[in-house]
KELOBA-728329 format. One record per residue (C-alpha): residue number from 1; residue in three letters; x, y, z. Coordinates in steps of 0.1 Angstrom, whole numbers, plus 5000, padded with zeros to 4 digits. Each point is the difference from the previous one (the first is absolute). Layout:
residues N
     i    aa     xx     yy     zz
   NUM   Ala      X      Y      Z
...
END
This chain:
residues 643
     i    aa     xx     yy     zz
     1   Unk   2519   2281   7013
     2   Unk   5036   5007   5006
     3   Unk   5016   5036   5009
     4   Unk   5021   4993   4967
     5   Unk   4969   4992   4979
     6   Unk   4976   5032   5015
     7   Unk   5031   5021   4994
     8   Unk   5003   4987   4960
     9   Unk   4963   5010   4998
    10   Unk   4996   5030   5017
    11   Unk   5031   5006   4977
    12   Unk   4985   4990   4966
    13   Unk   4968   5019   5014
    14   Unk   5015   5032   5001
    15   Unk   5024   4992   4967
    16   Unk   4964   4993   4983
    17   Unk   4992   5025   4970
    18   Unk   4963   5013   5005
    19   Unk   4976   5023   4978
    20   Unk   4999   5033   5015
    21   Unk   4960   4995   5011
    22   Unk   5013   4972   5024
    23   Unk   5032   5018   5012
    24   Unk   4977   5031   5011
    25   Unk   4967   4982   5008
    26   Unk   5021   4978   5028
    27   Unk   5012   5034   5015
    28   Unk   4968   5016   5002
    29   Unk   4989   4968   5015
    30   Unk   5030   4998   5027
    31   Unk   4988   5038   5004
    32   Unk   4962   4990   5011
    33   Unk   5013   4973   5019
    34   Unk   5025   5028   5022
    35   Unk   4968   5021   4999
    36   Unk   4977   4974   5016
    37   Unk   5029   4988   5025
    38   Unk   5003   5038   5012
    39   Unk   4966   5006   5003
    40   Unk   4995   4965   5021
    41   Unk   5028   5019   5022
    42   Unk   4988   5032   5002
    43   Unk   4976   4997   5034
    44   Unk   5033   4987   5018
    45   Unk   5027   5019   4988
    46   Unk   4983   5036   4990
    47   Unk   5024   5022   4975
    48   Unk   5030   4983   5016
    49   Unk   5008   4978   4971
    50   Unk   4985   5014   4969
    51   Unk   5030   4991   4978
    52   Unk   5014   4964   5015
    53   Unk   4985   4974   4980
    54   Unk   5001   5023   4963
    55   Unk   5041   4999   5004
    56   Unk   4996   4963   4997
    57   Unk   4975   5007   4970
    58   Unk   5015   5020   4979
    59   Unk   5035   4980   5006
    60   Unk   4980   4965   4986
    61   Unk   4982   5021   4975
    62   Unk   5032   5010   4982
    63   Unk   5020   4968   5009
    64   Unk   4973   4983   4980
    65   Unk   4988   5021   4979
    66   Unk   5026   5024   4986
    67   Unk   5010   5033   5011
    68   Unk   4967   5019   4988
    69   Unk   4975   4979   5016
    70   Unk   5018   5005   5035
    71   Unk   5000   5039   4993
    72   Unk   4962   4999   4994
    73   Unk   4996   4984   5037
    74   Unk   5023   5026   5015
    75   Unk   4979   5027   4986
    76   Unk   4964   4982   5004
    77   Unk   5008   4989   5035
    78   Unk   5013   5040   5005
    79   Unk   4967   5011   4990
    80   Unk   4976   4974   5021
    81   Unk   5021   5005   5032
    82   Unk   5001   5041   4999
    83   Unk   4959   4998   4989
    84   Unk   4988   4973   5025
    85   Unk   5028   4995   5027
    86   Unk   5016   5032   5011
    87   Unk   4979   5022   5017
    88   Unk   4980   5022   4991
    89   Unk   4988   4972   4979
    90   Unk   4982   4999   4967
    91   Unk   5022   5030   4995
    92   Unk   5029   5001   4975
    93   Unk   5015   5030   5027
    94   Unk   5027   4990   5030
    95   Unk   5002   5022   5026
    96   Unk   5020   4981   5023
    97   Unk   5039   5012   4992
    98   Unk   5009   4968   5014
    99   Unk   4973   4976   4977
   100   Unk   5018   5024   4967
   101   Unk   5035   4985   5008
   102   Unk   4986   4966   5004
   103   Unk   4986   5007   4959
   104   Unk   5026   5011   4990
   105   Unk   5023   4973   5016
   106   Unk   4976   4976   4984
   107   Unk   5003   5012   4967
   108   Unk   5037   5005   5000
   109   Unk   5006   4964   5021
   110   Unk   4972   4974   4976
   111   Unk   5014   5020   4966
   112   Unk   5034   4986   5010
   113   Unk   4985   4968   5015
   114   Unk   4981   4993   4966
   115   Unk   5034   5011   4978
   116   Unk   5021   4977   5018
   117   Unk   4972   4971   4996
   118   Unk   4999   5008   4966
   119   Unk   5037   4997   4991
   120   Unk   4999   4968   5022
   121   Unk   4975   4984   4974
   122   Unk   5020   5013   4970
   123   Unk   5023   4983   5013
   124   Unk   4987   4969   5008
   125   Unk   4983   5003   4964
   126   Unk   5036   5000   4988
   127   Unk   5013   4971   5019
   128   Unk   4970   4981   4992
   129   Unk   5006   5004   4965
   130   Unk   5037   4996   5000
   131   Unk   4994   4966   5016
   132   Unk   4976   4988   4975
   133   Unk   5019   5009   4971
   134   Unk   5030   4987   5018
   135   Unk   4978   4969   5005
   136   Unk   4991   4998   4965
   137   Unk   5031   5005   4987
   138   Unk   5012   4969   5022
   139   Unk   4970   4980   4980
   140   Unk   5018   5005   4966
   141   Unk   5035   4994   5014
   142   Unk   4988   4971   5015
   143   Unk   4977   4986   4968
   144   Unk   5023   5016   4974
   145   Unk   5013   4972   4981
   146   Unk   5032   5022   4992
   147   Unk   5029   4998   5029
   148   Unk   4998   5031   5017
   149   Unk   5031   5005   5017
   150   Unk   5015   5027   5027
   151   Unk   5035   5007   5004
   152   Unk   5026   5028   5015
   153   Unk   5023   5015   4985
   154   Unk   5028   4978   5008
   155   Unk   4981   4974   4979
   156   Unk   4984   4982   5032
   157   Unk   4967   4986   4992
   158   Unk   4971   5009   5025
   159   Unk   4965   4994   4992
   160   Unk   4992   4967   4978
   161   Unk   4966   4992   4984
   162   Unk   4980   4967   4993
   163   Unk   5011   5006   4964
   164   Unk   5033   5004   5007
   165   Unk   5002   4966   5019
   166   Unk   4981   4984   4967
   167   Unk   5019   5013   4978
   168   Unk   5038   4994   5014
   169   Unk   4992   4974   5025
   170   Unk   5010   5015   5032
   171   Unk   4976   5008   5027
   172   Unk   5000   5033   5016
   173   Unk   5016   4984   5035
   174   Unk   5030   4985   4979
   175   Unk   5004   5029   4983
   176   Unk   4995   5033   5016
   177   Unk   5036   5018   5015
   178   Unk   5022   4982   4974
   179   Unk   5015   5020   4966
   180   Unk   4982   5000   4970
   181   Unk   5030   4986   4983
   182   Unk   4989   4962   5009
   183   Unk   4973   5006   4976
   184   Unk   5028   5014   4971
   185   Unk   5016   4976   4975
   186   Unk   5041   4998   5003
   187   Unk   5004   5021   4971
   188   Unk   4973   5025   5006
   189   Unk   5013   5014   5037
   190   Unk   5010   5031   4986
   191   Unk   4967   5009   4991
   192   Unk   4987   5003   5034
   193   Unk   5025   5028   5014
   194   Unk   4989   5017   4968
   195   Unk   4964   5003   5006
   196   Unk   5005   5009   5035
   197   Unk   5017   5026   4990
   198   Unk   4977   5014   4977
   199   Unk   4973   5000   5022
   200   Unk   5021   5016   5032
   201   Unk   5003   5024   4973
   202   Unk   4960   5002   4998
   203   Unk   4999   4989   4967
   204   Unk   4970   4975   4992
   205   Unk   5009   4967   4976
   206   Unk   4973   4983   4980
   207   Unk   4998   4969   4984
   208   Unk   5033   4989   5004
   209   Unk   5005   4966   4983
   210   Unk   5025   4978   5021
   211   Unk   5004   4968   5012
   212   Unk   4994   4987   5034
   213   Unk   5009   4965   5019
   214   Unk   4973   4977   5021
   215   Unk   5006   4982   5033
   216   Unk   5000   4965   4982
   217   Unk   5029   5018   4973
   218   Unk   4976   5004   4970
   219   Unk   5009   5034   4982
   220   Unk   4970   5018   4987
   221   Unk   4993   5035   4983
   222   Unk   4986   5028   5018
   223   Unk   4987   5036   4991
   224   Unk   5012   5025   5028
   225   Unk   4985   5030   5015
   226   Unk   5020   5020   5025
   227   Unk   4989   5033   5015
   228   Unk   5017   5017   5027
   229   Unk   4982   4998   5033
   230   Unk   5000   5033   5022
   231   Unk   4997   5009   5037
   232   Unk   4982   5034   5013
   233   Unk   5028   5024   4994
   234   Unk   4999   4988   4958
   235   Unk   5034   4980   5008
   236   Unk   5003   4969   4980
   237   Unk   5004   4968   5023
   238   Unk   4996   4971   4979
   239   Unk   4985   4982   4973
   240   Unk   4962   4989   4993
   241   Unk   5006   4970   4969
   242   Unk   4974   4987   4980
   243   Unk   5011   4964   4984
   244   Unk   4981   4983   4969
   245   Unk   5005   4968   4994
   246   Unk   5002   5004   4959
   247   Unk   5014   4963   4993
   248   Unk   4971   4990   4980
   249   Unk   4999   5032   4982
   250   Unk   5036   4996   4988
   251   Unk   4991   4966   4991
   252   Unk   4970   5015   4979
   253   Unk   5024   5027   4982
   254   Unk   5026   4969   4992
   255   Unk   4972   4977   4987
   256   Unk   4986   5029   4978
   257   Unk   5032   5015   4988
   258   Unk   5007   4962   4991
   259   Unk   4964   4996   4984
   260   Unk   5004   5035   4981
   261   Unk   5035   4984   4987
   262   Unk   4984   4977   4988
   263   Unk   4972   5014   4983
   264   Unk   5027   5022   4980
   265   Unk   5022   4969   4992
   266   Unk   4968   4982   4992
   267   Unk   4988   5032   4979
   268   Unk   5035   5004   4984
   269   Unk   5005   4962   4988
   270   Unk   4964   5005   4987
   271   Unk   5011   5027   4981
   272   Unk   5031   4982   4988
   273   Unk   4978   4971   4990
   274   Unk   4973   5020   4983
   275   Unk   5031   5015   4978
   276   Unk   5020   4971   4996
   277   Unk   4962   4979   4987
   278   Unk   5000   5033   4975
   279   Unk   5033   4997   4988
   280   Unk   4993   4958   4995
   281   Unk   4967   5010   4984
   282   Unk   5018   5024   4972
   283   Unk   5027   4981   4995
   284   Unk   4978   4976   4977
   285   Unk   4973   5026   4993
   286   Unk   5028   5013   4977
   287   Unk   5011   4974   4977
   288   Unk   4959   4995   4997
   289   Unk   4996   5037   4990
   290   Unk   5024   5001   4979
   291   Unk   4993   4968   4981
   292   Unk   4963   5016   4993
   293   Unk   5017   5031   4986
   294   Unk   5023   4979   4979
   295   Unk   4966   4982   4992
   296   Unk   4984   5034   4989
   297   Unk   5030   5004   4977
   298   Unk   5010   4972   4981
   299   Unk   4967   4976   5006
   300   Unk   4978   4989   4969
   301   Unk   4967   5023   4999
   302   Unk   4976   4975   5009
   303   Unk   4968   5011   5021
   304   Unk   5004   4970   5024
   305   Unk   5037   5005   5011
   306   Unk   4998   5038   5001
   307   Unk   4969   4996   5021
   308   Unk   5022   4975   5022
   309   Unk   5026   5026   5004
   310   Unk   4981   5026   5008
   311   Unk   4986   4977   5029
   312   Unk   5038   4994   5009
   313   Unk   5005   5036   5002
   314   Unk   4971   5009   5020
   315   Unk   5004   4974   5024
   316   Unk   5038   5009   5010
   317   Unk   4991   5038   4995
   318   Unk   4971   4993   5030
   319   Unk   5028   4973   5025
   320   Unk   5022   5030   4999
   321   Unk   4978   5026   5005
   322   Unk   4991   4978   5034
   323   Unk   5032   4998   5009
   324   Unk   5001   5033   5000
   325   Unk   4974   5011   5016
   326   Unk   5012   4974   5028
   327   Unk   5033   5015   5006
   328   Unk   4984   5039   4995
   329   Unk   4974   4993   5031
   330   Unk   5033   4987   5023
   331   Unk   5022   5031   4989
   332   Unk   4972   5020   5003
   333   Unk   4986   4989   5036
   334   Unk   5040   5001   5013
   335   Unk   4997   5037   4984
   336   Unk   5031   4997   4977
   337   Unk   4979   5011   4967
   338   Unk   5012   5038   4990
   339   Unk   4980   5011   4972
   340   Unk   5020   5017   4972
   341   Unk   4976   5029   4997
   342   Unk   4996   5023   4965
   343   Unk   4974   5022   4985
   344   Unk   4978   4972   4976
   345   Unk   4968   5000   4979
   346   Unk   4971   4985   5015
   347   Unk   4986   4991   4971
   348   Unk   5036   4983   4991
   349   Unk   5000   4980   5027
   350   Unk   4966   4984   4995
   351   Unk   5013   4993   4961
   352   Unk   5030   4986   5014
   353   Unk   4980   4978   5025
   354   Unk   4976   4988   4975
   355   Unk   5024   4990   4978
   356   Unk   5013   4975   5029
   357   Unk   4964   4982   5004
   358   Unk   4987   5003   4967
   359   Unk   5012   4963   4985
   360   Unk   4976   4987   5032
   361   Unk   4971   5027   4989
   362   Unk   4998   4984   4963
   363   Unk   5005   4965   5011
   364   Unk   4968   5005   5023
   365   Unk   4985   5019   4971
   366   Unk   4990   5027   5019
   367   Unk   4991   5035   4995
   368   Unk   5020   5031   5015
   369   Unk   4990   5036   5000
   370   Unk   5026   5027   5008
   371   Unk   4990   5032   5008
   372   Unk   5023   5029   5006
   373   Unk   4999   5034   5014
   374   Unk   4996   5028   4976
   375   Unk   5032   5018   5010
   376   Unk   5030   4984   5006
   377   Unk   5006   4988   5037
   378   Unk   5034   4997   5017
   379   Unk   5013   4986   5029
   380   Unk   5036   5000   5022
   381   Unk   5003   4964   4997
   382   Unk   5019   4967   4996
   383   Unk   4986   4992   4964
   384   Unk   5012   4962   5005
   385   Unk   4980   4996   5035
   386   Unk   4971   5019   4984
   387   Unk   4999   4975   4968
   388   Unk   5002   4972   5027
   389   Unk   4972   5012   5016
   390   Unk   4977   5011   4973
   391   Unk   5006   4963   4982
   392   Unk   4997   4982   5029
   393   Unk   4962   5018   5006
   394   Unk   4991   4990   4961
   395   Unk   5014   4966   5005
   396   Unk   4980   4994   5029
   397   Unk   4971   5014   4983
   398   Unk   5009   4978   4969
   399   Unk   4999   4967   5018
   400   Unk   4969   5004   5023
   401   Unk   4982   5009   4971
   402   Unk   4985   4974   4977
   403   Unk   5006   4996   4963
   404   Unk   4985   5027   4979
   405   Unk   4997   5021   5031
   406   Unk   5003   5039   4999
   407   Unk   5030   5018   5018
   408   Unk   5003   5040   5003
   409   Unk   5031   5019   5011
   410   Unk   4989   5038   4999
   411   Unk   5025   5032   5015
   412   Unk   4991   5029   5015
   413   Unk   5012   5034   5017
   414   Unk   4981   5006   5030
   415   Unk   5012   5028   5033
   416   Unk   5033   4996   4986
   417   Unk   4998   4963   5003
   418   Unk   5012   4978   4973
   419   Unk   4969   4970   5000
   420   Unk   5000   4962   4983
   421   Unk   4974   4983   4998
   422   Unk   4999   4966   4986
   423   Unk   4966   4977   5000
   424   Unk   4988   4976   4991
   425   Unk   4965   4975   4996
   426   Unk   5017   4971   5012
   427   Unk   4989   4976   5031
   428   Unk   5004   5027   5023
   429   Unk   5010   5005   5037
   430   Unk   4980   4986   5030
   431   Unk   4995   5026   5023
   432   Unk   5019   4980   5027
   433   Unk   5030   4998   4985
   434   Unk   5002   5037   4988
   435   Unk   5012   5011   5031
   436   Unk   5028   4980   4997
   437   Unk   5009   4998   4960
   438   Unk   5031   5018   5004
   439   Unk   5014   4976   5023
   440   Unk   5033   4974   4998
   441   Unk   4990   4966   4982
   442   Unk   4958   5005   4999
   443   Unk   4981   4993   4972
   444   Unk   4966   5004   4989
   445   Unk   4976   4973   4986
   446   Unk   5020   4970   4986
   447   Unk   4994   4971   4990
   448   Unk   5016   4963   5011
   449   Unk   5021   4997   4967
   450   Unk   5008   5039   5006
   451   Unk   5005   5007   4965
   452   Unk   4997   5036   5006
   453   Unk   5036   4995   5015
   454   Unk   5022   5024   5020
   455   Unk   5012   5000   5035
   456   Unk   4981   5030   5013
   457   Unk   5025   5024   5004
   458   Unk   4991   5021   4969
   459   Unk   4979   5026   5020
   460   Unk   5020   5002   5030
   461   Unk   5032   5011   4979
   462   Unk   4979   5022   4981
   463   Unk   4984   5013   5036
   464   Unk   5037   5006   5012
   465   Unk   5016   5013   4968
   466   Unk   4971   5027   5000
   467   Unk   5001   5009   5034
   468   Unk   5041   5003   4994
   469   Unk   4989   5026   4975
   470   Unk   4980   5019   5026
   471   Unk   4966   4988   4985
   472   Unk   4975   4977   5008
   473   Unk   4975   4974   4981
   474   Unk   4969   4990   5005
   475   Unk   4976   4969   4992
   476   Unk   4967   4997   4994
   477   Unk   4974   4979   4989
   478   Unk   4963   4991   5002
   479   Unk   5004   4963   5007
   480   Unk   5003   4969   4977
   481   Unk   4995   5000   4970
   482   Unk   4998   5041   4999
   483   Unk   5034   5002   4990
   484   Unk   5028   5025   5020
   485   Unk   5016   5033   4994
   486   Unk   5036   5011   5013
   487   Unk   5006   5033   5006
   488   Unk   5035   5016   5001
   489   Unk   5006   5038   5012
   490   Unk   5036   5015   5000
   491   Unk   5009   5039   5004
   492   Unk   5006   5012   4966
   493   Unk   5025   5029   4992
   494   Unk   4997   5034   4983
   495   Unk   5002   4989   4960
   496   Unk   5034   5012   4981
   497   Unk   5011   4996   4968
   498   Unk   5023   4961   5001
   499   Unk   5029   5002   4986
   500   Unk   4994   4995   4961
   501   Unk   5009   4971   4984
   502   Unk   5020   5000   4968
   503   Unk   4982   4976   4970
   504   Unk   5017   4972   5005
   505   Unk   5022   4989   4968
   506   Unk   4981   4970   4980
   507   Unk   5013   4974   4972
   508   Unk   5036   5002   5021
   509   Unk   5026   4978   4987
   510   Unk   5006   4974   5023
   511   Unk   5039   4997   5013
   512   Unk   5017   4968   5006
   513   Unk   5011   4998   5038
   514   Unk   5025   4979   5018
   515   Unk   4990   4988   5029
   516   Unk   5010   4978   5027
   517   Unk   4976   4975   5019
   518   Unk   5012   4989   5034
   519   Unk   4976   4970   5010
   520   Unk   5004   4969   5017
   521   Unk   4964   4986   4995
   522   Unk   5000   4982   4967
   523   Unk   4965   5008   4987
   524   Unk   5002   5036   5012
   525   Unk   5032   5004   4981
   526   Unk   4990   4982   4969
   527   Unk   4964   5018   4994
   528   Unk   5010   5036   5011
   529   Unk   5030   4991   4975
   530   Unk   4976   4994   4975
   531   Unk   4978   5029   5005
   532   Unk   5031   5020   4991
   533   Unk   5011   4989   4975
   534   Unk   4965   5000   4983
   535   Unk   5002   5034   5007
   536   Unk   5031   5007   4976
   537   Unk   5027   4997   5035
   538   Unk   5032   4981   4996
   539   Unk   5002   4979   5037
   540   Unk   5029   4986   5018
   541   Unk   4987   4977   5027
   542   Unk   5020   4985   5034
   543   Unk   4988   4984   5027
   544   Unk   5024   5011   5028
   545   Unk   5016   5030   5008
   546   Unk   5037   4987   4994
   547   Unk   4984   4996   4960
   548   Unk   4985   5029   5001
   549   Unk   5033   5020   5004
   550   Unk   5021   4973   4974
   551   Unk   4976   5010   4971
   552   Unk   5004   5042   5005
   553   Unk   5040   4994   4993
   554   Unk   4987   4993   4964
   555   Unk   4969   5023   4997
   556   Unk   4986   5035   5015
   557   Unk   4966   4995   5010
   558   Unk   4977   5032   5000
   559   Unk   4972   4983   5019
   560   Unk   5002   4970   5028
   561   Unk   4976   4987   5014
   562   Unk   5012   4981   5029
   563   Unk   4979   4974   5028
   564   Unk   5011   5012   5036
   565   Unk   4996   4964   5016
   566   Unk   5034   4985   4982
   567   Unk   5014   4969   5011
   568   Unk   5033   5011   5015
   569   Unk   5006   5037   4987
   570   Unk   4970   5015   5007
   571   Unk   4985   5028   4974
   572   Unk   5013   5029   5025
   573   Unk   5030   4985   4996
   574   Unk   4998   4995   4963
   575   Unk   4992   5037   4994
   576   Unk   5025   5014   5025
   577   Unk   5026   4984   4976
   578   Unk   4981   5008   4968
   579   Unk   5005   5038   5012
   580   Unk   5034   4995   5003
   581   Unk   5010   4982   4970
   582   Unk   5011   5025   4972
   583   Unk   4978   4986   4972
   584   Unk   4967   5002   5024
   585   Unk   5000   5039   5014
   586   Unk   4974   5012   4980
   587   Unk   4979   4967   5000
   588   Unk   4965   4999   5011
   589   Unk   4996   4979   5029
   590   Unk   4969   4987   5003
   591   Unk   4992   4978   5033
   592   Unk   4977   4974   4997
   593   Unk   4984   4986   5033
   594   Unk   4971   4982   5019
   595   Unk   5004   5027   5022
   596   Unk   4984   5032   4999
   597   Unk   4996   5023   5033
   598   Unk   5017   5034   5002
   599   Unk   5030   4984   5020
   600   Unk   5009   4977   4973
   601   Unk   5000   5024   4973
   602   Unk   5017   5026   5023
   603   Unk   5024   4972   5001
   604   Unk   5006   4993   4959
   605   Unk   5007   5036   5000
   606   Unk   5028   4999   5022
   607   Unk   5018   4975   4984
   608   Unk   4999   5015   4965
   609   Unk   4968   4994   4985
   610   Unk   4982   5025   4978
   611   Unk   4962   4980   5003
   612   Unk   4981   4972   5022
   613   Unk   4980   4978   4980
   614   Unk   4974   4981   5026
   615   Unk   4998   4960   4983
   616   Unk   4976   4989   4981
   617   Unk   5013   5030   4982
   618   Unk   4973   5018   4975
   619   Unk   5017   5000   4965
   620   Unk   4984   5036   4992
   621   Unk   5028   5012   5034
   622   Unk   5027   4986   4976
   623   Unk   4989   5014   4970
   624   Unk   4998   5033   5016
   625   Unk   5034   4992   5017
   626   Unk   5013   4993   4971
   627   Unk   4988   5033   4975
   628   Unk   5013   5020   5028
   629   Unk   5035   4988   4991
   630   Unk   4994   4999   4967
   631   Unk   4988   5038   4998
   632   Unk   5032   5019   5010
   633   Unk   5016   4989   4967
   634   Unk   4973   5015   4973
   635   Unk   4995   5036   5007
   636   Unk   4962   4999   4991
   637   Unk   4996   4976   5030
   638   Unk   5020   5021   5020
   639   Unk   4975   5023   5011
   640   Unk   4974   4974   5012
   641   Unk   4986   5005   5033
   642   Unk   4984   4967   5013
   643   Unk   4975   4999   5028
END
């Protein structure tokens, strides 16, 4: 073994951290092994050198064992030498003056020896440990797959790490004493006088996103770390710098940004297709709507054609009701839905609803029960939303429910809840698939010719438009066959009086109205002409916008009803110079579109119109429409308050 190798262990040997039991029992066994050495020496050398060989002891005692151990041999060794070395022995008492001073010298002389050997190992303790955290800090430098870089002040790079040299190329011989500047793109230099100067200033920079260049010219993206590096006095002398490479994670940001793009454009163009195959879906919903009315009105009473008319009317009543629903879930999931809240009746609404699904109830011929609470029940709600949902729960009920089935709606007031239920004895839920009713586009049981229809989105707007409410529904149902039962619950408010409403006026005379019908679609135009007129209306038709305005030089129209998706002059167009025209200020404009969300009837509005008719438009809307003009001019009317 070298001198350089027993010096390293005797080093780590005293460095080494020991339980107390081992730091004292080795003293007390230096101690026995002083005691047995003097006692060997004691027929030769007498009382002559009672204290030699315990300097050496307590000295190693202390040296290896901390400062406490040594002071126990100091005071242990005192005690055996004065008892069985000093004369008279096996006596604590001196009476030599002489052998006092020696004791005394001894004490005074192996306390200092045994301080100094402590402090030595304290020492050493310390340099040991510096070392190895010096030597494991040189592991992670070294492995660190970051560049780990040293420079002064003057931007003059001194310590380079195996990251470093993978990351920019350079190895730490062709690198080292040159200015961190090579590493700087052209138009980037001043950046480096910048940072130095913030950190001579002691300030620390994190994640400092830059660019840096490679030995072979490649310019990647790094994330920079600087902190100022300090000397013993707290002076700052240069600059530690931590480099990540963050190329690939740029590359990640730029491929998501571009996948999140487009998913919006993706989600947008849906959107614009799901509206524009709504607005190609009205557009000949309405000539076939009106055609039935027109039907209703004029056609011979005979059982078979009135039965074939109401099919007509059922049929386009249910394709718009899904195209509907279609466009609701996609407003409603982007969050654009604002519900026009008011104070309703609950027992209104499920009337109203009712009333919606009832033609599907008798064709089925199937029973329904409605059960309502004993007091009136009111809620702080959107009364159109709530009729949506109530008739989409008793049309759901209605068509998974066999002919001659039994359906129940009953109301309740329950903790200050509003509840709904609506049941059924239909085929029932599997209890699979009730965990998951409520979700986009499932179904329950169907058959392969699905003749129960639908596209699955019934509950899930109904799920949503409650929730929007601040409610929440429920489904349950004790398997096939067993039928189902929905249950709604919405906060209800304190009941108040409504406002009263004022008998409405009966047997009123019908007034002749001039109106003017914009419409480029040919059977739209004819068969809402012809509803019109059956209804007592004198009509002007055109088909363009440029007609439109030719016909009001030689009329006044009090009503118009005009399509927004003109050829050439658009309808905003059209009622923009309606407004204007002098014979046309106080006509009612009356948009009629394929379009229906809040945007597009924000829209109408700003250019003039007074109401937004959604195509395939429901003749009752113009009816109503229309007595609303009609009312201003007969006082008795006057007073009418519609809701």
């Amino acid at each position: 073994m070298t001198i350089q190798a027993l010096k390293t262990r005797l080093t780590a040997t005293i460095a080494a951290e020991r339980p107390a039991v081992q730091r004292f029992g080795f003293a007390l066994l230096l101690l026995a092994v002083a005691v047995v050495i003097r006692l060997a020496l004691d027929p030769l050398t007498g009382s002559r050198a009672n204290w030699t060989t315990f300097y050496l002891v307590a000295t190693l005692a202390a040296l290896f064992g901390g400062l406490m151990p040594g002071l126990l041999v100091v005071v242990a060794a005192f005690c055996i030498i004065d008892y069985g070395f000093i004369a008279p022995r096996d006596s604590f008492a001196i009476d030599a003056l002489a052998d006092r001073v020696v004791a005394v010298g001894f004490l005074v002389v192996s306390t200092f020896l045994a301080a100094i050997a402590a402090l030595a190992r304290s020492t050493i303790r310390q340099v040991s440990v510096a070392r190895v955290e010096q030597a494991h800090l040189a592991a992670i430098v070294a492995s660190s797959d970051d560049a780990i870089v040293g420079k002064d002040l003057h931007g003059v790079i001194r310590s380079w790490n195996a990251g470093a040299e993978r990351i920019f190329g350079y190895t730490a011989a062709e690198i080292v004493g040159r200015h961190i500047s090579m590493l700087v793109p052209q138009g980037r230099r001043d950046d480096v006088n910048a940072i130095l100067e913030r950190v001579a200033s002691g300030e620390r920079i994190e994640h400092y996103e830059t660019e840096r260049l490679c030995k072979n010219g490649d310019q990647i993206a790094v994330s920079l770390t600087v902190s100022p590096i300090r000397d013993a006095t707290g002076a700052v002398v240069g600059a530690s710098k931590i480099a990540r490479d963050i190329t690939d994670r740029r590359a990640a940001e730029a491929e998501q940004h571009r996948l999140m793009s487009a998913l919006r454009d993706a989600d947008r163009r849906k959107d614009e297709f799901l509206a524009m195959l709504a607005h190609e879906l009205r557009n000949p919903l309405g000539p076939i709507r009106n055609a039935v009315e027109v039907l209703q009105l004029v056609g011979p009473p005979e059982p078979r054609l009135l039965r074939a008319v109401g099919m007509i009317q059922r049929q386009v009543t249910h394709l718009t009701r899904l195209v509907d629903d279609l466009l609701d879930v996609s407003r409603i999931t982007r969050g654009t839905v604002r519900l026009r809240r008011q104070i309703v009746d609950l027992a209104e609404i499920v009337d109203h609803a009712v009333d919606q699904v009832r033609p599907a109830i008798e064709t089925k011929s199937q029973s329904l029960a409605i059960t309502n609470a004993r007091s009136p029940i009111t809620l702080d709600a959107d009364p159109a939303r709530l009729i949506q949902v109530v008739a989409n729960l008793i049309g759901n009920a209605s068509k998974f429910t066999p002919s001659g089935g039994a359906l129940r709606i009953a109301t309740e007031l329950a903790d200050g809840q509003a509840v709904i239920r609506v049941s059924d004895n239909g085929i029932g839920i599997p209890a699979d698939l009730l965990p998951r009713v409520f979700d986009l586009f499932v179904q329950g049981l169907t058959s392969a010719d699905r003749t129960q229809g639908g596209l699955g989105i019934g509950l899930t707007l109904a799920r949503q438009l409650v929730d929007l409410h601040g409610g929440r529904i429920e489904a349950r149902s004790a398997g096939p066959g067993h039928g189902s039962e929905f249950t709604v619950t919405l906060p209800a408010v304190a009941h108040s009086a409504r406002e009263t409403e004022r008998p409405a006026v009966t047997a009123e005379p019908k007034t002749r109205l001039a109106i003017l019908l914009v419409e480029d679609n040919l059977d739209t135009a004819d068969s809402f002409k012809m509803l019109l007129e059956l209804n007592g209306h004198t009509v002007h038709a055109a088909a363009s916008g440029t007609a439109a305005l030719a016909l009001v030089e030689d009329f006044s129209p009090a009503v118009a009803f005009i399509d927004i998706g003109l050829p050439g002059m658009d309808g905003f167009e059209v009622a923009r110079c309606l407004r204007a025209h002098p014979s046309c200020r106080s006509t009612l404009l009356v948009a009629l579109s394929g379009y229906g969300t809040e945007a597009d009837q924000r829209r109408s509005a700003d250019a003039g119109f007074d109401h937004h008719l959604i195509k395939p438009v429901d003749f009752t809307d113009v009816t109503r429409l229309l007595d609303e003009r009609v009312a201003p001019a007969q006082p008795a009317a006057a007073a009418r308050v519609l809701h």
